[in-house]
C-alpha positions as CSV (number, residue, x, y, z in Angstrom):
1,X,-32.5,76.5,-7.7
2,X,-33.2,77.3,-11.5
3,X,-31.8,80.5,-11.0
4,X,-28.8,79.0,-10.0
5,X,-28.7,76.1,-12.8
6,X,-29.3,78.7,-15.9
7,X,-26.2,80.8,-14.4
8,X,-24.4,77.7,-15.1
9,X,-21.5,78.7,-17.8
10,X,-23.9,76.0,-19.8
11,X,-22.4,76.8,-23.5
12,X,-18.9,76.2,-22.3
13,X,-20.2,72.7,-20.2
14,X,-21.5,71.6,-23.8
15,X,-18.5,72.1,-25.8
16,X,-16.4,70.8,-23.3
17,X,-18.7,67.2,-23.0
18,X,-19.1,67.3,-26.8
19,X,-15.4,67.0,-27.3
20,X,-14.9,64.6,-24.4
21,X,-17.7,62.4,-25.9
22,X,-16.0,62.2,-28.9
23,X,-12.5,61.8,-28.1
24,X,-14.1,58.6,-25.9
25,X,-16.3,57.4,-28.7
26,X,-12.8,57.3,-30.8
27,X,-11.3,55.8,-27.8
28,X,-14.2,53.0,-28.2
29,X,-13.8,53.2,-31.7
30,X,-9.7,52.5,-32.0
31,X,-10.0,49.8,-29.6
32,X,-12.9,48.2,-31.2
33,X,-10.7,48.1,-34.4
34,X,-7.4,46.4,-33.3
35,X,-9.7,44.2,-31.3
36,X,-9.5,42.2,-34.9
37,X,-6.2,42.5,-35.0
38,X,-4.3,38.9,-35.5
39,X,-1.4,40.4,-32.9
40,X,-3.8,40.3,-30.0
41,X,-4.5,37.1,-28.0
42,X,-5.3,36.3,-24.6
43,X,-5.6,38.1,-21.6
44,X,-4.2,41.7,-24.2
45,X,-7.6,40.6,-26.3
46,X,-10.3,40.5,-23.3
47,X,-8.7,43.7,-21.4
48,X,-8.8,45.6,-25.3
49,X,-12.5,44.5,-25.5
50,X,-13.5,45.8,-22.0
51,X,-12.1,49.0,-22.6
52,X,-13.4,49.2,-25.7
53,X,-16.9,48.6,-24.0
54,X,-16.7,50.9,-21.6
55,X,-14.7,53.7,-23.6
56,X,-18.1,53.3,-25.8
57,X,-20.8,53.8,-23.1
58,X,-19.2,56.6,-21.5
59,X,-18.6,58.5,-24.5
60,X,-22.4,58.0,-25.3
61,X,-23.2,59.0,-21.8
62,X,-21.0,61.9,-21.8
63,X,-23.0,62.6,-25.2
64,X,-26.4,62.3,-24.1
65,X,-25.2,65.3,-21.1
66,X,-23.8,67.2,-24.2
67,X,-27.3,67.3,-25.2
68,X,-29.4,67.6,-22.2
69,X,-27.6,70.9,-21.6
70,X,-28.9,72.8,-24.2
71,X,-32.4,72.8,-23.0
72,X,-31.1,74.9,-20.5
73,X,-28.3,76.8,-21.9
74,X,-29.3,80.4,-22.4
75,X,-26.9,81.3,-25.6
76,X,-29.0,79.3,-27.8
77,X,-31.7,77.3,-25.7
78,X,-33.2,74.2,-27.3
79,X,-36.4,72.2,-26.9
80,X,-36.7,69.0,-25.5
81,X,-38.3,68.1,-29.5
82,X,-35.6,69.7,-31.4
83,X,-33.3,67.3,-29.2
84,X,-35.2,64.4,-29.8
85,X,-36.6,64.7,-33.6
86,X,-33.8,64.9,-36.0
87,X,-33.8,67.9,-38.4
88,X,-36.2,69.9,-36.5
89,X,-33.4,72.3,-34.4
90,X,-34.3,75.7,-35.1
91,X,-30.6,76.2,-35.5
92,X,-28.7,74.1,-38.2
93,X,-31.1,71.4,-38.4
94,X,-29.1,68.8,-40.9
95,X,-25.9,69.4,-38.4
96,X,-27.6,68.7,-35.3
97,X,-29.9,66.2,-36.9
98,X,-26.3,64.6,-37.8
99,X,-25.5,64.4,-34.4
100,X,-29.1,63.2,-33.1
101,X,-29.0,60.0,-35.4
102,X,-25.4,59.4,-34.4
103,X,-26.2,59.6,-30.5
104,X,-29.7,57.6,-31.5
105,X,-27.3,54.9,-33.3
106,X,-25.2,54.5,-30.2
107,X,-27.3,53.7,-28.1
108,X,-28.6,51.2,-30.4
109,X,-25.1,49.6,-30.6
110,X,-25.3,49.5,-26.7
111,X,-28.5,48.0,-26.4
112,X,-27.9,45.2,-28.8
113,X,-24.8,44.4,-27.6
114,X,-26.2,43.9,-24.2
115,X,-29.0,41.5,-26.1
116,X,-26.3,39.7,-28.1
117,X,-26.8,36.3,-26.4
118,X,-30.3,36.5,-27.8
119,X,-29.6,37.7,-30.9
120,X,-28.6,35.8,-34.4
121,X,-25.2,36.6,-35.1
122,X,-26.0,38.2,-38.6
123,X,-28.2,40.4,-37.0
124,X,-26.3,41.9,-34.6
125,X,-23.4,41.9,-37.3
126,X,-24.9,44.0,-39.4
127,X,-26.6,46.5,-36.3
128,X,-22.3,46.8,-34.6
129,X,-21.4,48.0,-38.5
130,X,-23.1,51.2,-38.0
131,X,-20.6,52.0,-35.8
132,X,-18.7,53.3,-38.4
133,X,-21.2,55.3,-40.2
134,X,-22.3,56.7,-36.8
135,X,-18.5,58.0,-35.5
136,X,-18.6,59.4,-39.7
137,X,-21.5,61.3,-38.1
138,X,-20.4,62.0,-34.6
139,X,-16.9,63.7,-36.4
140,X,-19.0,65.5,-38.7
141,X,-21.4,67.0,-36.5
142,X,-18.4,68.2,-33.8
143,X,-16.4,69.6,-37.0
144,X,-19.2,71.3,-38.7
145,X,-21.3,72.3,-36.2
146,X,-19.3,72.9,-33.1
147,X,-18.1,76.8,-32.4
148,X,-14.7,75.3,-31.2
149,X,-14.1,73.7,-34.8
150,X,-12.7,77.4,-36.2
151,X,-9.4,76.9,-33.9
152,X,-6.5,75.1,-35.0
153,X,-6.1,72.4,-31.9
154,X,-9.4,71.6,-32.5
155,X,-9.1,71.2,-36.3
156,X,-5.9,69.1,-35.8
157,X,-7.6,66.8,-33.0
158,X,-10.0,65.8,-35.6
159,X,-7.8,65.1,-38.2
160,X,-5.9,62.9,-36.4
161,X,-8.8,61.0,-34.7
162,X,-10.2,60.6,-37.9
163,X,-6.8,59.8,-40.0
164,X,-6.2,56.9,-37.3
165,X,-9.3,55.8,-37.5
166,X,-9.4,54.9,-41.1
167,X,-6.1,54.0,-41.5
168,X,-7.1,51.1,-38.9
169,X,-10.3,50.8,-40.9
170,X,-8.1,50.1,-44.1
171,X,-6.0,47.8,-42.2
172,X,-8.9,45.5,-40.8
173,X,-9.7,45.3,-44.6
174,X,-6.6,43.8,-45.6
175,X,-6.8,40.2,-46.1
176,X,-5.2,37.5,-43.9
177,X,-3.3,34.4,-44.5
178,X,-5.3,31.2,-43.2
179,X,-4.0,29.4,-40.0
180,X,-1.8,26.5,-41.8
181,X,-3.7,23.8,-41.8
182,X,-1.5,20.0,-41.2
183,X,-1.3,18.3,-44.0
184,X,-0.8,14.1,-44.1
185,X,3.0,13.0,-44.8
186,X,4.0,10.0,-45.7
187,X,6.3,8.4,-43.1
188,X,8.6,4.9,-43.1
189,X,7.2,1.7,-44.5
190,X,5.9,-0.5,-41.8
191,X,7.6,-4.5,-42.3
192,X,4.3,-5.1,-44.1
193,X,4.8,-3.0,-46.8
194,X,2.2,0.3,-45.5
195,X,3.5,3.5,-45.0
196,X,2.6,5.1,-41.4
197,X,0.9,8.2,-42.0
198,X,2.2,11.5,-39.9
199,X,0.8,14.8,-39.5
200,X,2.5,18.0,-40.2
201,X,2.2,22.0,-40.5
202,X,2.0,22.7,-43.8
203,X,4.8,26.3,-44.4
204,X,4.9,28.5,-47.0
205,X,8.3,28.5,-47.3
206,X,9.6,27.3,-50.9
């Protein structure tokens, strides 16, 4: 049975969840994103969210299999410690510490998430926002520290995921008008002399 597991192409079942995880954890990302979007409502908000969800979770599962592989891969086997201790891989210790504290911050954002109800909304605010330092770290680790990075698909696929990604970054910082809020008219004089008071949306047209 070992025997049969370490002839596993294991190197090339790394690379290929590695990428996969991240193209999901972009997928999660993206959708995370326009789910503040002002043009989504309804039944196109709640099915954005639930992808978003699960898009998240299985790129982080997908990423905890990119890791578990190593400790059997025989190209560059690594411990079960260098896995779980950042910076302590024997090979490129800051890049695959990178990508230890990103998979470590996932599933953070997973478990909170899941304890939201009990949480105070600031809290869990401010625990979601790594989300965006951690992809930062997911795309840095694949680019730097993946073997696949030297090849030009690869180098585009990264630049686009992470082009997109900020330009809908930039976008959710953009400030938005307030809802119009009705304001009191003045309508017809009643036969006593008062004006009847009637509601309506302010515009913003001149």
């Amino acid at each position: 049975m070992i025997q049969w597991m370490v002839e596993w192409p294991t190197w090339q079942l790394t690379r290929i969840a590695g990428i996969a995880a991240y193209l999901a954890l972009f997928g999660g990302m993206t959708l995370g994103l326009l789910y503040g979007y002002p043009f989504l409502k309804g039944a196109s908000k709640i099915s954005v969210y639930r992808w978003h969800s699960r898009l998240t979770v299985a790129g982080t599962a997908i990423a905890l299999l990119h890791a578990a592989v190593l400790v059997i891969d025989t190209y560059t086997p690594f411990t079960w410690g260098e896995l779980l201790l950042p910076f302590s891989a024997h090979d490129h210790p800051v890049l695959y510490g990178i990508g230890s504290l990103a998979l470590y911050g996932m599933l953070l954002l997973i478990l909170t998430t899941d304890l939201r109800p009990r949480l105070k909304r600031p809290l869990w605010l401010a625990i979601h926002m790594l989300a965006y330092p951690m992809f930062a770290a997911a795309l840095l680790h694949g680019l730097l520290a993946g073997t696949d990075s030297s090849l030009g698909v690869v180098q585009g696929m990264y630049a686009v995921t992470g082009g997109a990604t900020l330009l809908l970054f930039c976008g959710r910082l953009i400030p938005r008008k307030p809802a119009a809020r009705a304001e009191i008219l003045p309508g017809p004089r009643r036969p006593d002399g008062s004006r009847r008071q009637q509601a309506s949306r302010g515009s913003d047209a001149s």
